[in-house]
N, C-alpha and C positions, 0 to 999 in steps of 0.2 A: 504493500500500500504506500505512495507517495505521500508527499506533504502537500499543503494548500500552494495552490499553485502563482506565482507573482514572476510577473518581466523584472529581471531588476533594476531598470529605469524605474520603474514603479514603484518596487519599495523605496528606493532612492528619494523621490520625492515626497512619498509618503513621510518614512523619517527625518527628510526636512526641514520638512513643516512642522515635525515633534521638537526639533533641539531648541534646545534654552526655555522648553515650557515646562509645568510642573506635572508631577505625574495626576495632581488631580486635575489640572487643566484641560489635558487629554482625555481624562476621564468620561466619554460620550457613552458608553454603556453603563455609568454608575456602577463598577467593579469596587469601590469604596463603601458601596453599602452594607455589605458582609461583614464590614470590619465593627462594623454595632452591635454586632451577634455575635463575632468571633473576636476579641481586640488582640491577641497573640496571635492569627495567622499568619501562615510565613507563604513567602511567593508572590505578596502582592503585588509590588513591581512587574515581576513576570507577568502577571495575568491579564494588569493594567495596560503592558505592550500588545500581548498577544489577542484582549477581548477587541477593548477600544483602539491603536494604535491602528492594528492589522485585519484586523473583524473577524476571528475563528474563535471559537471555542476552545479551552485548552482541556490538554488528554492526557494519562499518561501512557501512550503507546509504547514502545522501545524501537521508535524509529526516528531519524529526522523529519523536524517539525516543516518544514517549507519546501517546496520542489522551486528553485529559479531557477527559470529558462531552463530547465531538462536538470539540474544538479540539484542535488536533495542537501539540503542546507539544516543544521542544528542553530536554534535560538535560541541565546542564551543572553537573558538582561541581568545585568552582572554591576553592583554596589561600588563606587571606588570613593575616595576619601581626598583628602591633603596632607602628605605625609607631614607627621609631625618633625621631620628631620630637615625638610625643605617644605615649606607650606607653598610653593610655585609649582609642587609636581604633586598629582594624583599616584596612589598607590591603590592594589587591594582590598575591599573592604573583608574579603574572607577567600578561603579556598572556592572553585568552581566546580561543583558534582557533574560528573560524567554518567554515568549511567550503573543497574546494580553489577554487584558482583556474583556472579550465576555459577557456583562450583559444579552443577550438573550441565549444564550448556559451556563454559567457557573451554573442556578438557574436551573437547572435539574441535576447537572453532583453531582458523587460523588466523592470525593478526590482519591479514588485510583484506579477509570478509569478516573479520568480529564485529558485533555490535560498539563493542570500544570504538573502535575506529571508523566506523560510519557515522558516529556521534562527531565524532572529534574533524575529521578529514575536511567538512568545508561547513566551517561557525557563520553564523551574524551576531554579532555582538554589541549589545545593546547599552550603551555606560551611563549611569544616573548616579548624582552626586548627592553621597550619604554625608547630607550634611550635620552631623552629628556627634557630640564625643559618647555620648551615653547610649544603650538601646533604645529607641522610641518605640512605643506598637505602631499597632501595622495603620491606622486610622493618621498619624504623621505622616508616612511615606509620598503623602500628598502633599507635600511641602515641598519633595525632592524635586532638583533640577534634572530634565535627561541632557545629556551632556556631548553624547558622542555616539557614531554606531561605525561597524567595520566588516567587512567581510572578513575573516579570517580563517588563513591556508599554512599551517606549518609546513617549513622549508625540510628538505630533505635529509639535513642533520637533524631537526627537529623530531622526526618522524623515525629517525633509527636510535633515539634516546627512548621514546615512546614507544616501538616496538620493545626493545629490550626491558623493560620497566614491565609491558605487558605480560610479556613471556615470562621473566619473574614471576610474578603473578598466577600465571597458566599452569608452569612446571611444578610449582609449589602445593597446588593445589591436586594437581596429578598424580603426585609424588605420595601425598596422602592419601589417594583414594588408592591406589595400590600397595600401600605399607600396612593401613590399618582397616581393622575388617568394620568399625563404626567411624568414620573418617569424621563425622559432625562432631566427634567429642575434639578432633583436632584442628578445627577450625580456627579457633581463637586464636589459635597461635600466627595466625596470617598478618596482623595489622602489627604485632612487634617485631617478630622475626624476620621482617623483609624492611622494616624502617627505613635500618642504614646502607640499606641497596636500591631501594626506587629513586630515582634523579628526579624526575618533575612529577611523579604522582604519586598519592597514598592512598590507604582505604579504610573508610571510617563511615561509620560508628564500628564499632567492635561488637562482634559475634558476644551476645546469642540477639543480638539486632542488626537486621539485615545490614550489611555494609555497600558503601557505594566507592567507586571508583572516581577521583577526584584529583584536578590540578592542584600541585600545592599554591598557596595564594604568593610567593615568592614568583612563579611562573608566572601567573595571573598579572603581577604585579608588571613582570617586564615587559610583556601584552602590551597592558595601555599605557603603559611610558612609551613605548614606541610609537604606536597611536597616538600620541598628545606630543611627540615631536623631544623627548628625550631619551636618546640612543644610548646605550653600551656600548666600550670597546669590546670588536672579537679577536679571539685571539686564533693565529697561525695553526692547522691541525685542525683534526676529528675525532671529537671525544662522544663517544656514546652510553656511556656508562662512567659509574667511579672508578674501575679497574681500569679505564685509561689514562684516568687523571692519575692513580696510583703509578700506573706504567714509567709517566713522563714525569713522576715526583723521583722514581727508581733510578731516573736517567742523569736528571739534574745532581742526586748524589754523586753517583759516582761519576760525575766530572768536577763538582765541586767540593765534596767532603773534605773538609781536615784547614781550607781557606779561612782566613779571618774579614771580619767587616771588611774592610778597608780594602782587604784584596780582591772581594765580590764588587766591591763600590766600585774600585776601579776596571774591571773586568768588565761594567758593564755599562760601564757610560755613566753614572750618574752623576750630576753636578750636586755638589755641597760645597758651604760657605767653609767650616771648618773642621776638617777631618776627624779632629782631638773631641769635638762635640757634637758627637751624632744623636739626636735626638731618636727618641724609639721608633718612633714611625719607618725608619731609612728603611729598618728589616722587612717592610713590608711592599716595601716600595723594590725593594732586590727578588722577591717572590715574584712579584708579577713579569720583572725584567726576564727573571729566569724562564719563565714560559713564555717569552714571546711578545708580552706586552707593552703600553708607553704610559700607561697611567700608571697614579701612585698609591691606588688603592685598590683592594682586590674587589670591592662592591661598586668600584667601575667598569669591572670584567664583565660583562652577559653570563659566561660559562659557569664564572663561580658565582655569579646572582642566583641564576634557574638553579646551579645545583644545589642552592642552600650552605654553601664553605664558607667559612670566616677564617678570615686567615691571622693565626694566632703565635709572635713570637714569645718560645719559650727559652731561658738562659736559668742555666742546671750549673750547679759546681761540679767543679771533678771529679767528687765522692759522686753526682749523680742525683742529690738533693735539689728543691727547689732554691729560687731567691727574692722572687713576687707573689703577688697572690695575681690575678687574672681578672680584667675589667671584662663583661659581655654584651649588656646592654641599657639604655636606659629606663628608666621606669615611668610607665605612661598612665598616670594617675586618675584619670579619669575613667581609664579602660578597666585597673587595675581594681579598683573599687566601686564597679557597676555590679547591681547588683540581681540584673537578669545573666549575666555570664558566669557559665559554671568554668571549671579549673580546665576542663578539659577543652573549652573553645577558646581561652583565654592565650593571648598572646605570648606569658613566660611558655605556656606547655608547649604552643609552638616551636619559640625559640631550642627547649631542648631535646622537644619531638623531634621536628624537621632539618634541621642546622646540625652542621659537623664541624666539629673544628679542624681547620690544617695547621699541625703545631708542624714552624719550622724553629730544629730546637739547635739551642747555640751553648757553646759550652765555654764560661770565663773559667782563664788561668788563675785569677786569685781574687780576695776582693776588692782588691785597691783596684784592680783593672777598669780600665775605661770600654766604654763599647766598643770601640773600633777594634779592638783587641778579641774579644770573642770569636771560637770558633764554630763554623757550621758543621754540625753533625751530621742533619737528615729532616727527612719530615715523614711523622706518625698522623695518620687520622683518627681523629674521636670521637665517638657517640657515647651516649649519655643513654641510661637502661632506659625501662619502664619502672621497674624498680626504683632505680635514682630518683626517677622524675617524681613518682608518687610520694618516696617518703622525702626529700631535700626539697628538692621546688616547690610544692604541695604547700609543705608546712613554713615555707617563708611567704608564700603567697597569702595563705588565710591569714597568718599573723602581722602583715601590713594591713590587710585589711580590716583586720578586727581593732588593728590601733586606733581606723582612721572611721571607723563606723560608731566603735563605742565612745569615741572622743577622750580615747588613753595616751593620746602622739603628744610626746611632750619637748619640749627643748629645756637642758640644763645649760648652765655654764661648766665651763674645764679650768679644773683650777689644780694647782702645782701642788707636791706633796705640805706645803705650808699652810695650803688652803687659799693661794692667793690665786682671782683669775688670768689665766693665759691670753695674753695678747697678741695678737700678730706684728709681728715685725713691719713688714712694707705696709701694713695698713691699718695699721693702729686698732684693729676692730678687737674685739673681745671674744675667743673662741669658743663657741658651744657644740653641743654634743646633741641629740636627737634618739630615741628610745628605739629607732629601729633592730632587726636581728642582728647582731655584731659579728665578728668572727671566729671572736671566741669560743662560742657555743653552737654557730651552725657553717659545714662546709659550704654553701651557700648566702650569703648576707648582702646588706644592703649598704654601701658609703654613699659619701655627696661628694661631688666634686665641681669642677669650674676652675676658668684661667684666671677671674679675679677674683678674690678670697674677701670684697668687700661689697660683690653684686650676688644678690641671690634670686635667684630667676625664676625658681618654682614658689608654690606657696599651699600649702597642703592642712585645712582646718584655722586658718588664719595663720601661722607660723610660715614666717619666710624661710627660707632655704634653699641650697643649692638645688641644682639636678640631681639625683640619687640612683645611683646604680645597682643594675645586681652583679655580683662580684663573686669568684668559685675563689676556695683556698689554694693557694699556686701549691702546697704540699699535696693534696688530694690531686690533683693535677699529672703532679708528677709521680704518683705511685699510682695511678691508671695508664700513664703511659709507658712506666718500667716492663706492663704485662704486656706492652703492644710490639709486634716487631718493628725496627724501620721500613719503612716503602722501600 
C-alpha cells in the first residue's frame, strides 16, 4: 500500500505557506481539541502536520507515510530547540523513532528491503521550534513556530553506518533465537548490550515494552544544523562503524607513541604562542590533527558528532595513577529539575547512555613537569555500564534535584582553618561553597566553574553562581581504563 499521494511542487508550497506560522494557526481541522480531553498526549505536532497541514488522517501502518511523485517518503515532524551552548543554532529536541523492533520479522529481513530502511531511505522532515525550557502539554504546542521542512536522503557513508548499526541489531537478535530455547526471556539484554556498538541508532524503551528503533538525537541534531546552514568539518576516510575509528586510533599509535606534546605540536602544524605554556585544550586540538582534520575541536568533526565521542585528554603518572579529576558536561537547570522528565529521558542519562569517551592518554615524567613535556601513550574508548548509570548518575541527579525542589540549595562561605573567610586574590570576592554532591563522597559530583571568578552566570533558587558541572573522579577514570586494552 503506498502513501497519500502529492507532486512535490505541491507539498512544496503547501509547506510554505506553513513556515513561521504557529502550529495552532495551521490548525484548520481543530487537531487541538483533543488536547481538552487528553492534556499529556504526545504527537500533537505530528498530527497537526499531517490532519490540517496535509489533509490525511494519520495511521499507524508500518509503511511510509507519502508517495511523491512515485517515491514513498516517511514524515516525520520533529521538535528542535536553541542550543543552550550557542543560542544562534537549533539542536534536537529529543531522539527520532524509527519504527518497532520486530525480533520475529526482522531475523528474515535484509537491510535494504527492511522496514528500517524504507522508513528511513527518503524523510520529509518537518522542524517546529520547541520553544521551551520546561515540558509544556500538548494544548501549548500551539504556540510553537514551524520553522523548516526538508526532504531528507542519507548519503552513502550515511547508509553503510546505518546498515551496520542494523545488522547489529539483526545478528543479535538471531543469535538468541538460536542459542536459547525461550529467547523472550533474553531480550532485554538488547538495549544494553549493543549501546556501545550502534553509531547513530538505539532502541528504546527497554523490553518487557515494546522497543523502537531510533536516531540518537546527536544524529538528529547534525540533520538540522545542516539544514539551518551550520556545517561540520568531514574528515578524510570511511568510517562505518566504531571499529574503524578504533582501527585509525591503532594506526595513529603506532606512529606516534612514546612523542611528547611539543613533538606532536610540531609534527603537525600547529601554531602556539608559547610552547612552555600549553594550555589543555592543545591535546585536543592534536587529536583531530591526527585524523585528518583543521578544526580545534572534536564536536566540530560531523564523524565524532553523529558518533557520540568526546574527546577526552587523560595525563597518568608513571606509576599509572590519575592526576585530574574529569570535567563532562554542563548542567542544564531547567531540564534538570523539570518535573515531567523521568531519569531515563533526561539528558545526564543520555550523556552516559549515548556518548563515549576517546581518552587520549598522556603520561608526565614527574610532577614539576610542564605539558609540553608529557608523553602520548594511546587512546582507550569508554563506556559507562547501565549499572554505573543507575547507581552514580541516578543518584547525583535526584539529589540536585531534591536540593533545588525542596529549597535545601544553600550557599556557605569558605573560611580558612582560623575560621576567617577566603578571598580571592585577583578579585577580591569572598569565596563560597554550595551544598551540591562533592567528590568526596560521590565518583560523580557537581563543581562550578567560569573564566571570571567574580561573574556568576547561573542562578538557581535565587542564589547566584557559577555554571556547575558534572565532573567523574579522574581516579575512577583511570582504574576503568587500567581494565581496557589500548586501541
Amino acid at each position: 500500500m503506498k502513501g497519500h499521494f502529492f507532486h512535490r511542487e505541491e507539498l512544496e508550497y503547501i509547506l510554505d505557506c506553513a513556515l513561521n506560522k504557529t502550529l495552532g494557526e495551521v490548525d484548520e481541522k481543530h487537531v487541538f481539541d483533543k488536547t481538552k480531553r487528553n492534556p499529556k498526549i504526545t504527537g500533537i505536532a505530528g498530527d497537526v502536520i499531517e490532519q490540517s497541514v496535509l489533509g490525511f488522517p494519520a495511521d499507524n501502518l508500518q509503511r511510509p507515510d507519502l508517495d511523491v511523485g512515485g517515491v514513498a517518503t516517511e514524515l516525520k515532524t520533529t521538535g528542535i530547540r536553541l542550543s543552550k551552548k550557542d543560542n544562534k543554532k537549533y539542536e534536537a529536541k529529543e531522539p527520532m523513532s524509527i519504527t518497532a523492533v520486530s525480533p520475529g520479522r526482522i531475523v528474515s529481513e535484509q537491510f535494504p528491503t527492511s522496514k528500517f530502511w524504507h522508513k528511513l531511505q527518503h524523510m520529509l522532515l518537518v522542524y517546529y521550534h520547541y520553544a521551551s525550557a520546561k515540558t509544556v502539554k500538548a494544548a501549548e504546542y500551539a504556540d510553537f513556530y514551524i520553522r523548516g521542512y526538508e526532504f531528507h536522503e542519507f548519503d552513502e557513508a550515511d547508509e553503510a553506518i546505518l546498515r551496520n548499526d542494523w545488522e547489529l541489531v539483526r545478528d543479535f537478535i538471531l543469535e538468541i533465537q538460536r542459542t536459547f530455547a525461550e529467547p523472550e526471556s533474553q531480550y532485554p539484554r538488547l538495549s544494553s548490550e549493543l549501546r556501545d556498538k550502534l553509531a547513530y541508532i538505539d532502541t528504546a524503551p527497554k523490553w518487557p515494552n515494546p522497543p523502537r528503533f531510533r536516531l540518537k538525537r546527536q544524529v538528529v541534531t547534525d540533520i538540522v544544523q545542516k539544514h539551518f546552514g551550520n556545517k561540520l568539518e568531514q574528515l578524510p576516510g570511511r568510517y562505518s562503524g566504531y571499529k574503524d575509528i578504533d582501527r585509525k586510533c591503532r594506526a595513529i599509535t603506532e606512529q606516534d607513541a612514546g612523542k611528547t606534546v611539543e613533538e606532536l605540536v610540531a609534527q603537525y602544524g600547529i601554531v602556539v604562542k608559547n610552547i612552555g605554556k600549553l594550555s589543555k585544550s592543545i591535546n585536543e586540538t592534536v587529536i583531530v590533527k591526527m585524523f585528518g582534520g583543521q578544526s580545534k575541536k572534536l564536536n566540530q568533526i560531523e564523524l565524532f558528532r553523529r558518533f557520540g565521542i568526546v574527546g577526552k585528554s587523560i595525563t597518568i603518572t608513571r606509576e599509572g595513577n590519575r592526576t585530574e579529576d574529569t570535567k563532562l558536561f554542563a548542567i542544564d537547570f531547567d531540564e534538570w529539575t523539570d518535573r515531567d522528565i523521568v531519569f531515563e529521558e533526561s539528558r545526564a542519562y543520555e550523556y552516559f547512555a549515548n556518548y563515549q569517551l576517546l581518552c587520549m592518554l598522556f603520561e608526565e615524567p614527574s610532577k614539576e613537569a610542564s605539558l609540553n613535556e608529557n608523553k602520548f601513550v594511546g587512546f582507550k574508548r569508554l563506556t559507562f555500564s547501565e549499572d554505573f548509570i543507575q547507581r552514580e548518575v541516578r543518584g547525583i541527579w535526584e539529589k540536585v534535584r531534591g536540593l533545588v525542589w525542596e529549597g535545601r540549595l544553600a550557599e556557605t562561605v569558605s573560611r580558612d582553618k582560623e575560621g576567617r573567610a577566603i578571598v580571592n586574590k585577583k578579585t577580591g570576592t569572598v569565596r563560597t561553597s554550595l551544598n551540591f554532591p562533592k567528590s568526596k563522597e560521590n565518583t560523580v559530583f557537581v563543581r562550578g566553574g567560569g573564566i571570571d571568578a567574580s561573574v556568576k552566570t547561573e542562578q538557581v533558587n535565587g542564589i547566584n553562581m557559577y555554571k556547575q558541572f558534572v565532573w567523574i573522579k579522574g581516579s575512577y577514570i583511570v582504574d576503568m581504563l587500567k581494565g581496557l586494552p589500548l586501541l
